[in-house]
C-alpha positions as CSV (number, residue, x, y, z in Angstrom):
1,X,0.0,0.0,0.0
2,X,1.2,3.5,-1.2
3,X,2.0,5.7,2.2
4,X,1.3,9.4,2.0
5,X,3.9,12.2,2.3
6,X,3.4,15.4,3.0
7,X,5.5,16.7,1.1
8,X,7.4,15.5,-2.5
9,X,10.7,16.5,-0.3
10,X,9.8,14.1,2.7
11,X,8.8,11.1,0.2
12,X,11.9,11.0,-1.6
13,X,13.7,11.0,2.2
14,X,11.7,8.4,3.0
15,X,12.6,6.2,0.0
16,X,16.3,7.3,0.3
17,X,16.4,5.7,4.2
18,X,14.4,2.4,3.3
19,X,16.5,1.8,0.5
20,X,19.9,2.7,2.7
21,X,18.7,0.0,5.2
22,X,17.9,-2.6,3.0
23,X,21.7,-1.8,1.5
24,X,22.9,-2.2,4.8
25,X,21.1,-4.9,5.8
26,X,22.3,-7.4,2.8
27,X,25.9,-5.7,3.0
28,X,26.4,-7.2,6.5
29,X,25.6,-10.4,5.3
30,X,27.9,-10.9,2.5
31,X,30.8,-13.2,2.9
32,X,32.7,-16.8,2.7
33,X,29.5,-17.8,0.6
34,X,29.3,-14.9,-2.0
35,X,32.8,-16.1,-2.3
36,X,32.3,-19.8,-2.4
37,X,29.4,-19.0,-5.2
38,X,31.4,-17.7,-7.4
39,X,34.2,-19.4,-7.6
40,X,31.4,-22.4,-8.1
41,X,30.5,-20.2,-11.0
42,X,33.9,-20.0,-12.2
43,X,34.6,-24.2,-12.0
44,X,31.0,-24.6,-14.4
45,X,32.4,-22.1,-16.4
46,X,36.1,-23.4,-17.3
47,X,34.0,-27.0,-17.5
48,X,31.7,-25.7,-20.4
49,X,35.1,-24.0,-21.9
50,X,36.8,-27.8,-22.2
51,X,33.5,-29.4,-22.6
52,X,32.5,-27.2,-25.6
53,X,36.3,-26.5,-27.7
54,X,36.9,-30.5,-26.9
55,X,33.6,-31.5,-28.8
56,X,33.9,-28.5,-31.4
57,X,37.2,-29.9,-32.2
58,X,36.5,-33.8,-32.2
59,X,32.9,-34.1,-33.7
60,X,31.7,-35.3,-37.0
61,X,28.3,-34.9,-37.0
62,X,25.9,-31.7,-36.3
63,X,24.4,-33.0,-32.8
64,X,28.0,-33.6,-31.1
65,X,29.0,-30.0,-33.1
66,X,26.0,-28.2,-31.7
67,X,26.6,-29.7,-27.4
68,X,30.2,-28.4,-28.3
69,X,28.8,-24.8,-29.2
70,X,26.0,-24.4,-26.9
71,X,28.7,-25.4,-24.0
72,X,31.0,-23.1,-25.0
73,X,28.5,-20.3,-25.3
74,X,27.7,-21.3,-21.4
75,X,30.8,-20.6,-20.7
76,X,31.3,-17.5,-22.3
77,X,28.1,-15.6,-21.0
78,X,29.0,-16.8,-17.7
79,X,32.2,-15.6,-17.8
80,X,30.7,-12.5,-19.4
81,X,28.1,-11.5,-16.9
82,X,28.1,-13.3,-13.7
83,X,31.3,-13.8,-12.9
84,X,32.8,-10.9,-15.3
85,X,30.2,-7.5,-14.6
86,X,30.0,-8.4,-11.1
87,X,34.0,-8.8,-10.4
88,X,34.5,-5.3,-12.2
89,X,31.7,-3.6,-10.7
90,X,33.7,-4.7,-7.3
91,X,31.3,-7.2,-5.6
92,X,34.6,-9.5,-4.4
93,X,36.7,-6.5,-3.7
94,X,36.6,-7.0,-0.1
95,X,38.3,-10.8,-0.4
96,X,41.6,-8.9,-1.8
97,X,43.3,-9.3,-5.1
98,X,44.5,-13.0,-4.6
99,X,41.2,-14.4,-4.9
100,X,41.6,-13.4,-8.3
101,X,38.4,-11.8,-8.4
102,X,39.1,-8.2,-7.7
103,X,37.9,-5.4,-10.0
104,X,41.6,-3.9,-10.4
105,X,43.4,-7.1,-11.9
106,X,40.3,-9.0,-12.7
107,X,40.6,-10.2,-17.0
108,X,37.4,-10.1,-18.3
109,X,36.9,-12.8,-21.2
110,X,35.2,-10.9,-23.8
111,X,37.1,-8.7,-26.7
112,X,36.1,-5.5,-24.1
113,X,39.0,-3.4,-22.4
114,X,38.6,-3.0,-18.7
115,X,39.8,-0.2,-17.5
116,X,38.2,1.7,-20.2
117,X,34.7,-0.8,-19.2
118,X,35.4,0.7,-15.4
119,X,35.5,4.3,-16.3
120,X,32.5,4.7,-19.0
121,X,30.2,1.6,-17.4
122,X,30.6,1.8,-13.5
123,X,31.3,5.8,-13.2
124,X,29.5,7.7,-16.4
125,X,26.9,5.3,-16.8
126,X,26.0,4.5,-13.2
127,X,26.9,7.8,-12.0
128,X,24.7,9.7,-13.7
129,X,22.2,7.2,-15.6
130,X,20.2,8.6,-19.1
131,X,21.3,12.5,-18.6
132,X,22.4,13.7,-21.6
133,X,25.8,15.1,-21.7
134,X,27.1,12.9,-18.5
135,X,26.0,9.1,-19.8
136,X,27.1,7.9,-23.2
137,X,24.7,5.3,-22.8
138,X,22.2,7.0,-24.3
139,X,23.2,6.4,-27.8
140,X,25.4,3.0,-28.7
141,X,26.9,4.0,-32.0
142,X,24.7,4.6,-34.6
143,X,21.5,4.4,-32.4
144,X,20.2,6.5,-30.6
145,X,18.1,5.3,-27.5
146,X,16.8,8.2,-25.8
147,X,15.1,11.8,-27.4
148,X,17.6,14.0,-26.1
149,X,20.0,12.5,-28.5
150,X,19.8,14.9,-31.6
151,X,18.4,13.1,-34.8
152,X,20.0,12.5,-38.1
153,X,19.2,10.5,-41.2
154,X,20.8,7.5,-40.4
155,X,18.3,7.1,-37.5
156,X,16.0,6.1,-39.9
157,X,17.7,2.7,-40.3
158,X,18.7,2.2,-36.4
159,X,16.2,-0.4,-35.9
160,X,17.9,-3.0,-38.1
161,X,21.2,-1.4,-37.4
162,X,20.2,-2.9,-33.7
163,X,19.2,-5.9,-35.0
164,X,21.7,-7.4,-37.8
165,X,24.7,-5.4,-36.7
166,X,25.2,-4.1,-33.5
167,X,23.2,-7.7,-31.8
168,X,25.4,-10.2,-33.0
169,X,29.1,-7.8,-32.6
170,X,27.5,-6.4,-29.1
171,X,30.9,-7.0,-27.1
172,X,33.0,-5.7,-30.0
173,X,31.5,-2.7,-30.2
174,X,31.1,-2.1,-26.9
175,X,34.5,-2.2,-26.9
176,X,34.8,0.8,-29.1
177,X,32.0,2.5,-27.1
178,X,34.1,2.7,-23.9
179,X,37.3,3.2,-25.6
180,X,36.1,6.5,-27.7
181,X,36.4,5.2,-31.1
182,X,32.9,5.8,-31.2
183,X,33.1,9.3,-30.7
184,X,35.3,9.8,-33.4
185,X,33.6,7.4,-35.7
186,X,29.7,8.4,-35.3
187,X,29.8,11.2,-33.1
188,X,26.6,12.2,-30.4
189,X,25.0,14.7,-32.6
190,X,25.8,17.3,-30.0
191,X,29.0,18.4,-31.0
192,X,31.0,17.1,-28.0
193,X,32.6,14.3,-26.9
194,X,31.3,11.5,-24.6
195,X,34.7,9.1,-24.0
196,X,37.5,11.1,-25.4
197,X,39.2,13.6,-23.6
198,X,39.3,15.6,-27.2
199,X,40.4,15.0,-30.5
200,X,44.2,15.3,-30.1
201,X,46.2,13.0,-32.2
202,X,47.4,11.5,-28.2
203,X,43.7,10.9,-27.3
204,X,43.0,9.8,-30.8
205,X,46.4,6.7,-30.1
206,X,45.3,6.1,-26.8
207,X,41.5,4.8,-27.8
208,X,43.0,2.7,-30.6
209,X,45.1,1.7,-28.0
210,X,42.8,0.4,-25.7
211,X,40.9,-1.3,-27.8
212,X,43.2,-3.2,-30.0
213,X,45.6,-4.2,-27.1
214,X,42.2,-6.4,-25.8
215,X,40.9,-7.3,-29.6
216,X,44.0,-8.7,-30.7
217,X,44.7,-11.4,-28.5
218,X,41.0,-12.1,-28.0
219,X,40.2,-12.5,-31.3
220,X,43.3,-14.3,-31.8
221,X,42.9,-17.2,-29.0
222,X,39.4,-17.3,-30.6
223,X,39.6,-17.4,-34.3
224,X,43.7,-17.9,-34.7
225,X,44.9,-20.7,-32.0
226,X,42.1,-23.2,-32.0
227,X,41.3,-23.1,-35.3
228,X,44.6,-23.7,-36.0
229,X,45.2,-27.1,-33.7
230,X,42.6,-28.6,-35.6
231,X,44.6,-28.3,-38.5
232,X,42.4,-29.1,-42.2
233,X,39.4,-29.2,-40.1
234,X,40.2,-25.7,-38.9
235,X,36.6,-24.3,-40.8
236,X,34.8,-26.2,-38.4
237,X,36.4,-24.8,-35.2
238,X,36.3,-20.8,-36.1
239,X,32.5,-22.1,-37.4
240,X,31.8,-23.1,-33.7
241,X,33.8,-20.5,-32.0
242,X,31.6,-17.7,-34.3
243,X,28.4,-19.0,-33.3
244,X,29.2,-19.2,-29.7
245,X,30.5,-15.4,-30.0
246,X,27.1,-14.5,-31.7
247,X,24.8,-16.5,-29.3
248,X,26.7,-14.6,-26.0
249,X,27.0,-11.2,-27.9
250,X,22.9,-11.6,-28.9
251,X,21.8,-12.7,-25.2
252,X,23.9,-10.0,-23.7
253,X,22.4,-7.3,-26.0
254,X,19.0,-8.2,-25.3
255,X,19.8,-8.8,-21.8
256,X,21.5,-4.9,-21.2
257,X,19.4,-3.3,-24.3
258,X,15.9,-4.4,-21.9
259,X,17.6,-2.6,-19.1
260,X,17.8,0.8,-20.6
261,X,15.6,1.0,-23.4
262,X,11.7,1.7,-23.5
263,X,8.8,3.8,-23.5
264,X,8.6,4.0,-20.0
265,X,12.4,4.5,-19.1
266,X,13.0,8.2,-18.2
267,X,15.7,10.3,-19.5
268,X,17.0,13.3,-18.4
269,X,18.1,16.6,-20.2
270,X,21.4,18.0,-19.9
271,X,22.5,19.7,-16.5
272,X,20.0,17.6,-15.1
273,X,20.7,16.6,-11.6
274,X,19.0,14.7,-8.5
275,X,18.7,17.1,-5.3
276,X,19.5,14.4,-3.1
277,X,20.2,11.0,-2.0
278,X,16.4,9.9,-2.1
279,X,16.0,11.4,-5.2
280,X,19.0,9.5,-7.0
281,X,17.8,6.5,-6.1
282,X,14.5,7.4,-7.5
283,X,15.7,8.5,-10.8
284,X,17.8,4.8,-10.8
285,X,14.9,3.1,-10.7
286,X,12.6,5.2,-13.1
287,X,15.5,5.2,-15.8
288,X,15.7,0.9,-15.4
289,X,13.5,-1.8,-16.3
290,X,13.5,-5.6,-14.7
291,X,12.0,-8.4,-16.8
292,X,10.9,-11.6,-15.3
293,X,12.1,-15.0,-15.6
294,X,11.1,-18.0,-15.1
295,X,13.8,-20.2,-13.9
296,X,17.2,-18.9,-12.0
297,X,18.9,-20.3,-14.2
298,X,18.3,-17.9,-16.8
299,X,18.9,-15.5,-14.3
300,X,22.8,-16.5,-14.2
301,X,23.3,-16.2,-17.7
302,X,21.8,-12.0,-17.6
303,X,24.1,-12.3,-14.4
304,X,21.2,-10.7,-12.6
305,X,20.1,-8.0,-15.0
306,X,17.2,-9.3,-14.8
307,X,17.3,-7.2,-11.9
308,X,18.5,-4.0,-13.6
309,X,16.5,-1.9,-11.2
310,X,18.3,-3.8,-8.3
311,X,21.7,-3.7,-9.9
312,X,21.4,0.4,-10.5
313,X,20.4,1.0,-6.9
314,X,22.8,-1.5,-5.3
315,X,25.8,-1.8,-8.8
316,X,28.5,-3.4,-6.1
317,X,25.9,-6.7,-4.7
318,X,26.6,-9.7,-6.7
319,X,23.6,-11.0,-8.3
320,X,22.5,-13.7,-5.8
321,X,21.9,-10.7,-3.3
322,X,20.2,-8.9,-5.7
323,X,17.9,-11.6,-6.4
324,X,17.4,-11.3,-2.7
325,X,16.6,-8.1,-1.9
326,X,14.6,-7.7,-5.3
327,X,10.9,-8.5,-3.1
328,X,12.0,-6.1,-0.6
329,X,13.1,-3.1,-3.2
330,X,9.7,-3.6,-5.3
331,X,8.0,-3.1,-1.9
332,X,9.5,-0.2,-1.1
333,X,9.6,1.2,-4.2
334,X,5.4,0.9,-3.8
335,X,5.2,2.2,-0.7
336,X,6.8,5.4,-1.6
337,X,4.9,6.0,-5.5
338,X,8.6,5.3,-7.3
339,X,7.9,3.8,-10.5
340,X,8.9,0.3,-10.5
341,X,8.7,-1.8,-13.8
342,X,8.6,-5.0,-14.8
343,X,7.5,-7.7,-17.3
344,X,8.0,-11.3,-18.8
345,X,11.3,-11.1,-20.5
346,X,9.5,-11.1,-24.6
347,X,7.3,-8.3,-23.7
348,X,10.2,-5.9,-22.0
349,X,12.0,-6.6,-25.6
350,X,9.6,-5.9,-27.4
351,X,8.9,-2.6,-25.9
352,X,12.4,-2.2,-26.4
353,X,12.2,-2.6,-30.2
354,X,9.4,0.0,-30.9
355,X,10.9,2.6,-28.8
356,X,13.9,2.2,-31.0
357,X,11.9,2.1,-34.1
358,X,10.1,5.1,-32.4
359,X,13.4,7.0,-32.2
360,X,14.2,6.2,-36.0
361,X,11.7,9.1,-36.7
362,X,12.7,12.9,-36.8
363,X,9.5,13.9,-34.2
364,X,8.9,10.6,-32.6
365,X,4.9,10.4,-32.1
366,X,3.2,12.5,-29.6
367,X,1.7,9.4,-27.7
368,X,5.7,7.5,-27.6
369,X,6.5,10.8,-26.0
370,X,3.9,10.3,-23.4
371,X,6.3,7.9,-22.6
372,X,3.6,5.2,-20.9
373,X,5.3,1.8,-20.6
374,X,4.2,-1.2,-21.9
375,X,5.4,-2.9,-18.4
376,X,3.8,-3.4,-15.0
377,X,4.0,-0.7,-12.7
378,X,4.0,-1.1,-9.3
């Protein structure tokens, strides 16, 4: 039941304490056993890794082929968002650097630089979620994902930009998103500059830098080294190793792209700021979407963003607490009026879509701008 404030002031305090003590609360509890967990995580993951190369490699028919690729695809979105988002984002911190797990020496396997990842994702992005000018996040390339990002005539064809390029090369290019090759190569339509410091031929160095020092040998374990071991049958390694890279790079892109992108997700114009700690944690939730489930499973391969909401409120939990505290947040989020959205998984997506689509126009439509989501509220 929705509690009355007397005041728009006293509502968002309100919401900012509840959510500080249900941080608290599940911080105190963390320990041997977010540890344990993930390191469990880590021994399924390096299983699926010889599992799925050993049968790509040694099968001769399409049903021992396909176990191969779908295990090495579990391995790689594991790797990619449970274990790999979570460690950067500094949920094992705490444990020190020898558990191998800590956010300042952790190696992420995917073709994405990290330190360029830890700068643009956990301080732009999460610091100041969908305001123009301080997240980047708000375009990805070509596409532009909220209004406030200014149109052009390659808009038009950002729907199946989305779909049949930047889907199935999501980690690549996200790459170039963090490192600022994107700024120089598409621009924000602004003027300025989202990643790179400016347009000096050092800053210019330094992105191409960043991003080929992790492409290269990435790509080159992927599509060089096992391909080559298996010698004239080499076409039907890189074959397998390609469709596991597709599979992760397509879940992960409809996994984050759910997240941020909708008719009900908020954005915020430039200069735009919360005025205080209440109200951040408002505006993190009314700029996120969750999408439901069914089995935990699944869960582990969004690595919990599934619980974007949760994740932007609370961005250092691993994703077993956040699939905790999720009942509590959604009740508190009630109690106080915060929008707090959420839908099956298909339906969040497909929101997604149309409010891409919607942005491919120069005036979106008058009822998109509305901006009335398609999800549950609560």
């Amino acid at each position: 039941m929705e509690k009355t404030f007397a005041t728009e002031e006293l509502r968002l305090e309100s919401f900012g304490r509840a959510i500080d003590a249900i941080k608290q609360d599940v911080e105190a509890r963390v320990g041997d056993d977010d540890l344990r967990y993930v390191r469990r995580m880590r021994l399924f993951s390096r299983t699926m890794e010889v599992v799925g190369r050993g049968l790509i490699h040694v099968s001769f028919e399409p049903v021992l082929f396909s176990f191969g690729v779908l295990a090495l695809f579990l391995h790689k979105q594991v790797e990619a968002t449970e274990i790999g988002h979570t460690a950067l984002h500094g949920a094992y911190d705490r444990f020190g650097e020898e558990t191998g797990f800590h956010s300042s020496t952790f190696r992420w396997r995917v073709p994405i630089d990290e330190e360029s990842w830890r700068t643009g994702h956990n301080v732009k992005h999460h610091g100041h979620t969908n305001v123009t000018g301080r997240d980047p996040d708000i375009h990805f390339g070509p596409v532009r994902l909220t209004e406030h990002t200014p149109w052009n005539r390659g808009h038009r064809f950002q729907l199946w930009i989305a779909l049949f390029h930047i889907f199935p090369n999501f980690t690549m290019g996200m790459n170039t998103h963090f490192t600022g090759l994107s700024d120089l190569w598409w621009g924000n339509g602004r003027g300025s500059l989202d990643v790179l410091k400016d347009r000096s031929p050092a800053s210019v160095r330094l992105a191409y830098w960043k991003t080929f020092r992790k492409w290269i040998p990435y790509y080159a374990y992927e599509y060089v080294l096992f391909p080559a071991l298996a010698g004239p049958m080499f076409w039907k390694v890189l074959l397998g190793n390609w469709l596991s890279e597709v599979m992760r790079d397509v879940y992960s892109a409809c996994t984050i792209f759910c997240g941020h992108v909708g008719s009900g997700v908020k954005a915020y114009p430039e200069g735009d700021r919360a005025s205080s700690r209440g109200a951040w944690y408002a505006r993190q939730v009314e700029a996120t979407n969750d999408f439901g489930v069914r089995w935990w499973w699944v869960s582990v391969l969004c690595g919990g963003l599934d619980l974007q909401i949760e994740h932007h409120l609370f961005p250092r939990l691993a994703p077993q607490r956040l699939r905790e505290v999720a009942p509590l947040v959604r009740r508190t989020c009630k109690e106080h009026g915060v929008a707090y959205r959420t839908a099956p998984w298909g339906k969040v997506l497909r929101d997604a879509l149309s409010w891409i689509s919607e942005l491919s126009r120069k005036t979106p439509s008058a009822a998109a701008l509305v901006r009335t989501s398609v999800a549950e509220m609560t």
